[in-house]
C-alpha positions, 0 to 999 in steps of 0.5 A: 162522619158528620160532627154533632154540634150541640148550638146553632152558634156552634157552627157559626164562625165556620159557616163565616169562613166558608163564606168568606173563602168561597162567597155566598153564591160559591158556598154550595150546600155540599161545601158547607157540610164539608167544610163545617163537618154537618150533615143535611140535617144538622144544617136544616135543624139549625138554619131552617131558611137555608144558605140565606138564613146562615149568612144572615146569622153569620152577619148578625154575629159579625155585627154583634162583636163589631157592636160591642168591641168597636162601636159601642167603646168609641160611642161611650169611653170616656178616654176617646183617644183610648177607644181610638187606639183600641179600635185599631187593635181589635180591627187588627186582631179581627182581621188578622192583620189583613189575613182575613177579608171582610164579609160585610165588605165582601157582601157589599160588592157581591151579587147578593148585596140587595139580599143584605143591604140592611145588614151591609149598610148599617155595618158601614154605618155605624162604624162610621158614625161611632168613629165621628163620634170619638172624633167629636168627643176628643176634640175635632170639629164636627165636620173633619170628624166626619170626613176621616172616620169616612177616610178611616172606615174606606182606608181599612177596607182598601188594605185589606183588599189590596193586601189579599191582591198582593199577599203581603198583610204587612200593607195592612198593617202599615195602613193601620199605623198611619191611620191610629197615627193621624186619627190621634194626631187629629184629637191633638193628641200624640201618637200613643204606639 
């Protein structure tokens, strides 16, 4: 019997697991009134652009949280070092500790990138350029800011691939540590775990 969501957002991060275990391209429309519990219908009422309305919904709600839980804190803390180290904790705790891949990233290297770009180019973007910018603000040139929030944003979604290829979170983790470890050491600051 299909279960009656009573929001649009309801319904969003299990579409988001879907997508993510399945892709864009193998999340048929059967799969997703299975594994989100809606019927046709429901699905239709909500999203009525389809599959492509739905992950474009769920990248908007990814976006959003990266927004206010990363970006905005490395962009406007006053303690830059403080908004580093909480980056790693909520990127820690958004992917499970390498448990959960990345859509965004996922997204980028299928199929379906075009249909995305926007979304998937702003995402990296930003992340890399709020980064920088705590960088900057704590202390490291301009130019290496740059460079290692790039190295930074590349080294976390290297391990999370790599750790999903070799089912062991634990590469993930270590990543993490050794990337809060030389981002701090790179502000002058010590490590702070």
């Amino acid at each position: 019997m299909p279960k009656i969501v009573a929001e649009r957002s309801d319904v969003i991060p299990s579409l988001a697991e879907v997508f993510r275990e399945y892709g864009f391209e193998g999340a048929s429309l059967s799969t997703i009134t299975e594994k989100t519990g809606l019927g046709k219908g429901s699905l239709y009422h909500f999203f009525p652009g389809g599959k492509e309305e739905m992950a474009a919904a769920v990248l908007g709600e990814i976006d959003e949280w990266f927004a206010t839980q990363v970006f905005e804190p490395l962009r406007s803390a006053d303690d830059p070092r403080s908004a580093i180290t909480s980056m790693c904790s909520s990127v820690a705790g958004y992917f499970r500790s390498g448990r959960r891949i990345c859509l965004i990233g996922a997204f980028a290297l299928d199929n379906v990138r075009n249909r995305f770009s926007d979304r998937v180019r702003g995402y990296f973007a930003e992340w890399r350029g709020a980064l920088a910018s705590a960088l900057e603000r704590a202390g490291c040139p301009e130019r290496d800011a740059l460079a290692l929030a790039e190295e930074t944003v590349v080294a976390v979604q290297g391990a999370l691939v790599l750790a999903r290829a070799l089912d062991e979170p634990e590469v993930f983790e270590r990543t993490l540590e050794r990337i809060q470890s030389r981002l701090i050491a790179a502000t002058g600051g010590d490590e702070q775990r």
